[in-house]
C-alpha positions in Angstrom: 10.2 59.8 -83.9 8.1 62.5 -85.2 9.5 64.4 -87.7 6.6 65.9 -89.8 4.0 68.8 -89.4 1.1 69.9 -92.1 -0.2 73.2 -91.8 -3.8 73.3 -93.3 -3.6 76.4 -94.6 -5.7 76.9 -98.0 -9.1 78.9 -96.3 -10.3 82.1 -97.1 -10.0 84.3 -94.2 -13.2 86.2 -94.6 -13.8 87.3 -91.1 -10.4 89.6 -92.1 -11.7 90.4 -95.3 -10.7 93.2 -97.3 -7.3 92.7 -96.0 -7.2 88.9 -97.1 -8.9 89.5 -100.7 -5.5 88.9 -102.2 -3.4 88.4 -99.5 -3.2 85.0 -97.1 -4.9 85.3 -94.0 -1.4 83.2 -92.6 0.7 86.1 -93.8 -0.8 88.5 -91.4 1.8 90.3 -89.2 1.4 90.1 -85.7 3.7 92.2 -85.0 7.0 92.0 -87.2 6.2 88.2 -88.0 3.4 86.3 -90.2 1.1 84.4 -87.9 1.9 81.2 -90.0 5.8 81.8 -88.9 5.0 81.7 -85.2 3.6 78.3 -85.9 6.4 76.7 -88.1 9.0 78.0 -85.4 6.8 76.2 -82.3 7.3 73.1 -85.2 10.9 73.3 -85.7 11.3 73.8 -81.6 9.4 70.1 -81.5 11.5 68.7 -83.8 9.8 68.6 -86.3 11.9 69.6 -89.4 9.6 68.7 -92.6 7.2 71.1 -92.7 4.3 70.8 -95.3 1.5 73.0 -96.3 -1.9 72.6 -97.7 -2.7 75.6 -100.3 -4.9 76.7 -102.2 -5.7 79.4 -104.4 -3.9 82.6 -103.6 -1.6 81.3 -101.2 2.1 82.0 -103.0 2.7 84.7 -100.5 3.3 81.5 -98.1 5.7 79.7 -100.2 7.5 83.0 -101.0 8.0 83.9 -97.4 9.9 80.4 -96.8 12.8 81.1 -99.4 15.5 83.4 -99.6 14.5 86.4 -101.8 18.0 87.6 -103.2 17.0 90.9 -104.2 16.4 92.0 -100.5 18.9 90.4 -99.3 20.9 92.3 -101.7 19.3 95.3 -101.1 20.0 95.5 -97.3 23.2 93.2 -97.2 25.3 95.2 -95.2 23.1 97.7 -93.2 21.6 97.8 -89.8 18.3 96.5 -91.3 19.8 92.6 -92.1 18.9 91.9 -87.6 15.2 92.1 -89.2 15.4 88.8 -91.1 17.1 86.5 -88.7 14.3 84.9 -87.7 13.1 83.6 -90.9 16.8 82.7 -92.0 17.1 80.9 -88.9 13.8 79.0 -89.9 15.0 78.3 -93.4 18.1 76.6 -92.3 16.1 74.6 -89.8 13.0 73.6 -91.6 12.4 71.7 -95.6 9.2 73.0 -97.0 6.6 71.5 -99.4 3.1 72.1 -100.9 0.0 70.6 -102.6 -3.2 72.1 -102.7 -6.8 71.0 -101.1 -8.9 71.1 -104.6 -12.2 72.6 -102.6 -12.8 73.7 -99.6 -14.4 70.3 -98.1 -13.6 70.4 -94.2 -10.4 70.1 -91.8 -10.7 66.0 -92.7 -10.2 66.9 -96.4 -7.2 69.1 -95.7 -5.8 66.7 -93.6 -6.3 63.7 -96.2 -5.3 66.1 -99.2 -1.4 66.3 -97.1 -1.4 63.2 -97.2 1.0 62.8 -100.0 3.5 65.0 -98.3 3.5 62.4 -95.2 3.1 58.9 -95.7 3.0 56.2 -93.3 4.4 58.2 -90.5 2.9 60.2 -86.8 2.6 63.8 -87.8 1.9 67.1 -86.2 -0.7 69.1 -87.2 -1.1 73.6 -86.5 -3.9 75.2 -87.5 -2.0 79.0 -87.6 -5.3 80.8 -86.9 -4.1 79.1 -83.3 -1.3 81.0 -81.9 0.7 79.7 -78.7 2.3 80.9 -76.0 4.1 78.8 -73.2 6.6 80.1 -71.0 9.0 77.1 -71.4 8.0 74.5 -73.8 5.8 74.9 -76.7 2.6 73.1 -76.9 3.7 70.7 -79.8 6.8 70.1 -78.0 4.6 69.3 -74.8 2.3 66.9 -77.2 5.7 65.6 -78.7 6.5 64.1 -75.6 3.5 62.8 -74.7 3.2 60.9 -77.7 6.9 59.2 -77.0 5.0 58.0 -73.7 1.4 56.9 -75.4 2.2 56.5 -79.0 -1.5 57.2 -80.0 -3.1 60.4 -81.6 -3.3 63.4 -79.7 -5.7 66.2 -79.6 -4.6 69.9 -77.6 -7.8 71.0 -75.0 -8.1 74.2 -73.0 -11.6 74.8 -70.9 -13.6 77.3 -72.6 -17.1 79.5 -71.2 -20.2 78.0 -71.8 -21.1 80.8 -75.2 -17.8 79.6 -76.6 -18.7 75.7 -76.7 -20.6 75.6 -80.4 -17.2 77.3 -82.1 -14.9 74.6 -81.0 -14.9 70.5 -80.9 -15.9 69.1 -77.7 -14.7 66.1 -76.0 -15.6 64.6 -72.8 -13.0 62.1 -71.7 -11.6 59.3 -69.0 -8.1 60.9 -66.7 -5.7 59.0 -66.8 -3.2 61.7 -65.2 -3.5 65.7 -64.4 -4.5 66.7 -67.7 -4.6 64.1 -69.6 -7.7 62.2 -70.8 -8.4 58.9 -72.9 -11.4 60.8 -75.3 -14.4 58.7 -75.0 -16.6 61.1 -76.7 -15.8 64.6 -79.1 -18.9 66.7 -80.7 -18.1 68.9 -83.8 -19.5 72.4 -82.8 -22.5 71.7 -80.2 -24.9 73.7 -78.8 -23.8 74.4 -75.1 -26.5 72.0 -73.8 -25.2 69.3 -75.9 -22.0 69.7 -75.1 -20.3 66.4 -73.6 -18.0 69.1 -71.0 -16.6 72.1 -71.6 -12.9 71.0 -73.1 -12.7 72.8 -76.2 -10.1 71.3 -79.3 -8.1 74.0 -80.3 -5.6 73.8 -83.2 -2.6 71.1 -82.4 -2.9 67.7 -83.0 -0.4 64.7 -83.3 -1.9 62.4 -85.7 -1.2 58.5 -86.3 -1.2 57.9 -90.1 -4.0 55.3 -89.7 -5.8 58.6 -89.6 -5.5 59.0 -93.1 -8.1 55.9 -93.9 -10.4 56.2 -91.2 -10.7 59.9 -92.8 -11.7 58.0 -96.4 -13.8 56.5 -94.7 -15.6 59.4 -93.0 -18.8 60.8 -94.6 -19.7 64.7 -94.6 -20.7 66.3 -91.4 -21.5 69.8 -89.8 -22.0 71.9 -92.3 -21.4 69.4 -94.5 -17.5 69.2 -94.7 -14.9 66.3 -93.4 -14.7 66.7 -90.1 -11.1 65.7 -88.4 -13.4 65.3 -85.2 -15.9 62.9 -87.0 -12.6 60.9 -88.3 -11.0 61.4 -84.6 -13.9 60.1 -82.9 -14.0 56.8 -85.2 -10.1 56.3 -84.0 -11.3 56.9 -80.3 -13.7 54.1 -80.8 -11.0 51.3 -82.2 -8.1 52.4 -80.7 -7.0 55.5 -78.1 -7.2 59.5 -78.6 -6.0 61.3 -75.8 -6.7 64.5 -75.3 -4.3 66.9 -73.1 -4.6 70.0 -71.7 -1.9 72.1 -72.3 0.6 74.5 -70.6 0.5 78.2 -71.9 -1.9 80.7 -73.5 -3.6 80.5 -76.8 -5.0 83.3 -78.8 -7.8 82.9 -81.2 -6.0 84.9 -84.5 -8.8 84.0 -86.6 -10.8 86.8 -84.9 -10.4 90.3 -84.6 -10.6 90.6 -81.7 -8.0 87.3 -80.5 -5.9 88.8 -83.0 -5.6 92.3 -81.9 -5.0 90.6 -78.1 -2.5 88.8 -79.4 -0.8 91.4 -80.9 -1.1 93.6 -77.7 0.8 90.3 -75.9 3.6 90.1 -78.1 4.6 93.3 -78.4 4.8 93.8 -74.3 5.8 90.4 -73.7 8.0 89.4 -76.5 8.9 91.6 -79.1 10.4 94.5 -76.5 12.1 91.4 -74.8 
């Protein structure tokens, strides 16, 4: 049923920079892979096939790792060193890949609404890469995946965060409906801890129902003034049902230094040497 995923992927990276003045924070290696490649593999293990990305400036590193580059394949056709590229073969054959670029730098909304050419009137998935997922059995889009066959509503991924955490993340506060699950009756963009509606945190997977793409239109600047998805999210809450479930595995925070470094640490004891 859902066969889509956008990857807003046209920021900066300046909390990396020098290493991302000319080079997309996406691309970064944790380990042997780009960060952006961990999350179009947890895509393509959901099912979801069309892949699409949101540039911008400086981004054709992205595009260039999805497609075959015959001069190394040339190069190492043959030798002991062709095992390194399995993995993004494998995702080539899997996945289809297209692009368009967000203009400006307007918020998460704007990204969102700028991809909107490259879904239509379709569910969709949505990974912010900075996000990276672990789960022992079933990815967390997969996990959302089949959620959404049961609920058939938009979807946000929550994990419980420390109180000095709360103004980096949206909040939502929310009815259960089942272990883990809640019907969002409330979600703050970035609060101060003692405005916080509870301590579930948002963190970068959504399935999205293409209403979403209106109600976004729609949606005036917000914090910091930029689109916020959560603004837009909220409004859909309101008319209609957002769910918000907490997932199953471990998620590292790659667009710091230091939830980048852990990460690396974890997959190279835990997956890599595997």
């Amino acid at each position: 049923m859902i066969k889509k995923c956008l990857f807003p992927v046209a920021g900066y990276g300046t909390r990396f920079l020098p290493a991302t003045k000319s080079m997309p924070k996406e691309m970064l290696p944790v380990v042997n892979k780009p960060l952006v490649q961990y999350g179009v593999e947890e895509a393509l293990d959901a099912g979801l096939h069309e892949i699409g990305f949101v540039t911008g400036r400086g981004k054709r590193a992205i595009a260039d790792h999805f497609d075959v580059s015959y001069e190394l394949e040339h190069q190492i056709a043959g030798t002991d060193k062709e095992k390194y590229l399995e993995s993004i073969r494998a995702v080539i054959s899997k996945g289809s890949f297209s692009y368009t670029r967000q203009s400006e730098m307007r918020g998460l909304g704007d990204a969102i609404l700028s991809g909107r050419r490259l879904i239509g009137d379709e569910a969709f998935g949505v990974v912010l890469s900075d996000d990276l997922c672990v789960a022992a059995d079933e990815g967390v889009l997969a996990q959302m995946v089949r959620l959404y066959k049961q609920f058939r509503c938009s979807i946000v991924a929550v994990q419980e965060v420390p109180e000095d955490q709360i103004s980096k993340f949206g909040v939502i506060a929310g009815d259960p409906i089942k272990d883990g699950i809640y019907q969002v009756t409330n979600m703050v963009e970035k609060p101060e801890p003692k405005d916080a509606p509870s301590n579930l945190a948002i963190i970068g997977r959504y399935i999205l129902t293409p209403d979403i793409f209106e109600i976004i239109e729609n949606t005036p600047p917000g914090k910091n003034n930029e689109v916020q998805l959560t603004d837009a999210l909220m409004t859909q809450a309101q008319n209609g049902c957002v769910l918000a479930y907490k997932f199953k595995g471990t998620r590292f925070d790659c667009g710091s230094v230091a939830g980048f470094v852990e990460a690396t640490n974890f997959v190279y004891e835990n997956i890599y040497n595997k």
